[in-house]
C-alpha positions in Angstrom: -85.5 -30.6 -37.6 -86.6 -26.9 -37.8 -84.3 -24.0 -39.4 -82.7 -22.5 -36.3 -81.9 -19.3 -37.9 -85.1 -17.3 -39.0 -85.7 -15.8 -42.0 -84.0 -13.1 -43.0 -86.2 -10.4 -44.9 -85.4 -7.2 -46.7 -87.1 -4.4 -48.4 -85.2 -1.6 -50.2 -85.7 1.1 -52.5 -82.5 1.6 -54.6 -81.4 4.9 -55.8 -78.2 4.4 -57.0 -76.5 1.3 -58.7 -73.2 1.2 -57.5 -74.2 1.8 -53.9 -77.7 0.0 -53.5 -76.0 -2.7 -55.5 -73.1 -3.0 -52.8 -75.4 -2.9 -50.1 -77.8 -5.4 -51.2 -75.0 -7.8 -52.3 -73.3 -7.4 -48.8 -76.4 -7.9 -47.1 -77.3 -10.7 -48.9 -74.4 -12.5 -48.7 -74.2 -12.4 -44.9 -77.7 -14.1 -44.4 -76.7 -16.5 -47.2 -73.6 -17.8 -45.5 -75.4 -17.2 -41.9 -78.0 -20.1 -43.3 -75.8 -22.4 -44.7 -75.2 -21.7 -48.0 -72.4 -23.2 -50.4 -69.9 -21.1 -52.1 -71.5 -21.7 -55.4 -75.0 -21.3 -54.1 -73.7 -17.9 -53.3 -71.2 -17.1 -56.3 -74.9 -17.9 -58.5 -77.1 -15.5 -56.2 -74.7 -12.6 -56.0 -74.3 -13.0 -60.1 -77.9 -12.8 -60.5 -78.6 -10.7 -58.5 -76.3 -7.8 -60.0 -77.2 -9.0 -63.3 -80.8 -8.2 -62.5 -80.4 -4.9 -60.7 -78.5 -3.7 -63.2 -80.4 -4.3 -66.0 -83.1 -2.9 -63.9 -81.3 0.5 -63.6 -80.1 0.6 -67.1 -82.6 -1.4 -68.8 -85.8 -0.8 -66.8 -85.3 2.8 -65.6 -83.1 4.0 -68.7 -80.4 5.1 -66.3 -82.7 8.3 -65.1 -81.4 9.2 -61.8 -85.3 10.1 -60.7 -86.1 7.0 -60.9 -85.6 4.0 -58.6 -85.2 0.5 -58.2 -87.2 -1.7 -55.7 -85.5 -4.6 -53.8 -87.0 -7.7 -51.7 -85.7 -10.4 -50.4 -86.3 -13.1 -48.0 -84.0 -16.1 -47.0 -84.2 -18.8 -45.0 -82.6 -22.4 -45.1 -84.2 -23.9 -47.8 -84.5 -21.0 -50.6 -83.5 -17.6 -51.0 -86.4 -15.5 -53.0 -85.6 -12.3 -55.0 -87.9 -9.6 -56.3 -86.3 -6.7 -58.2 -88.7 -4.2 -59.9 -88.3 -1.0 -61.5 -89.8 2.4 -62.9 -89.7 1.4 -66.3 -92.5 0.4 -69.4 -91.2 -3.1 -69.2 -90.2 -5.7 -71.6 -91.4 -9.1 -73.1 -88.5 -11.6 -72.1 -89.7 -13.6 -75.1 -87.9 -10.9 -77.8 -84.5 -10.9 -76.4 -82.5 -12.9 -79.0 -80.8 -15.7 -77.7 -77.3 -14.5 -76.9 -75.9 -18.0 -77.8 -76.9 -18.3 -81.5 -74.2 -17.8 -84.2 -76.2 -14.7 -85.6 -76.5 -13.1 -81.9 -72.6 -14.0 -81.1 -71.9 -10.2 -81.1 -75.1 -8.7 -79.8 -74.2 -7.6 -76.2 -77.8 -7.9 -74.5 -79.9 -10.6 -73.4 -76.5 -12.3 -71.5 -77.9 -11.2 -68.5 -81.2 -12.7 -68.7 -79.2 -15.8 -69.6 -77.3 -15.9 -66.8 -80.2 -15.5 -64.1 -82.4 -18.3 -66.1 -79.4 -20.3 -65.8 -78.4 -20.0 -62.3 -82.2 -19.5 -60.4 -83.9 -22.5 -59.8 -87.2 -20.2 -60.5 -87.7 -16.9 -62.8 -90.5 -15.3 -63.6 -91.2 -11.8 -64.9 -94.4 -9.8 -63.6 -96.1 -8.3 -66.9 -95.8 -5.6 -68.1 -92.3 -6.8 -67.9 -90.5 -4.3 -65.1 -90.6 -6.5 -62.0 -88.6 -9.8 -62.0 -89.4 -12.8 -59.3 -86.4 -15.5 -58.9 -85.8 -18.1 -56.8 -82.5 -20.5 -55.7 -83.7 -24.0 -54.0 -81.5 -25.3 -52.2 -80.9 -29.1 -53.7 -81.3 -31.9 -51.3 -78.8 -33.3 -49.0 -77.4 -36.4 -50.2 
């Protein structure tokens, strides 16, 4: 049987974290739950979402105000895709140090790139390393 909501799409340019990141969140959240999706489907999304936006501002864009971040998104029933790309040189994910090893215990970065490979069902970063494509699948019904 066919979706009967449609997709929901998006396209932003973000300017300011606190702000675009509320907005985005809110927005987000309503076609989530409008489609279906689980609290923790939702808790996950929202989590890597901000996790990725803001490591994007900070990160990515070095926290200059000129520059912005770029925001797509499109939902529908079965999967909710993300794209969040920003002004920076970009980064090879391969060289952050794994936040879990005993020797990385007290490094603070890399958790956030953690926590979106561990809640996306798909992540991929765009070379040179400044645009980041994830993905949650919805699992099957049972």
């Amino acid at each position: 049987m066919p979706d009967p909501t449609p997709a929901f799409r998006c396209d932003h340019t973000l300017r300011e974290l606190r702000a675009g990141l509320e907005s985005v969140q809110s927005e987000v959240a309503e076609a989530l739950a409008a489609r279906g999706y689980e609290e923790g489907a939702m808790f996950a999304i929202r989590l890597a979402l901000e996790e990725a936006i803001v490591n994007a501002f900070r990160h990515g864009n070095r926290s200059d105000p000129k520059k912005v971040v770029f925001f797509r998104a499109a939902v529908d029933g079965a999967r909710a895709d993300f794209e969040v790309e920003d002004q920076g040189p970009g980064f090879d994910p391969a060289q952050i140090p794994d936040p879990t090893d005993e020797d990385n215990i007290e490094i603070p970065s890399g958790r956030g790139v953690m926590l979106i490979k561990a809640y996306m069902t798909e992540v991929e970063y765009l070379r040179p390393g400044n645009r980041l494509r994830m993905a949650y699948i919805k699992p099957a019904a049972s």
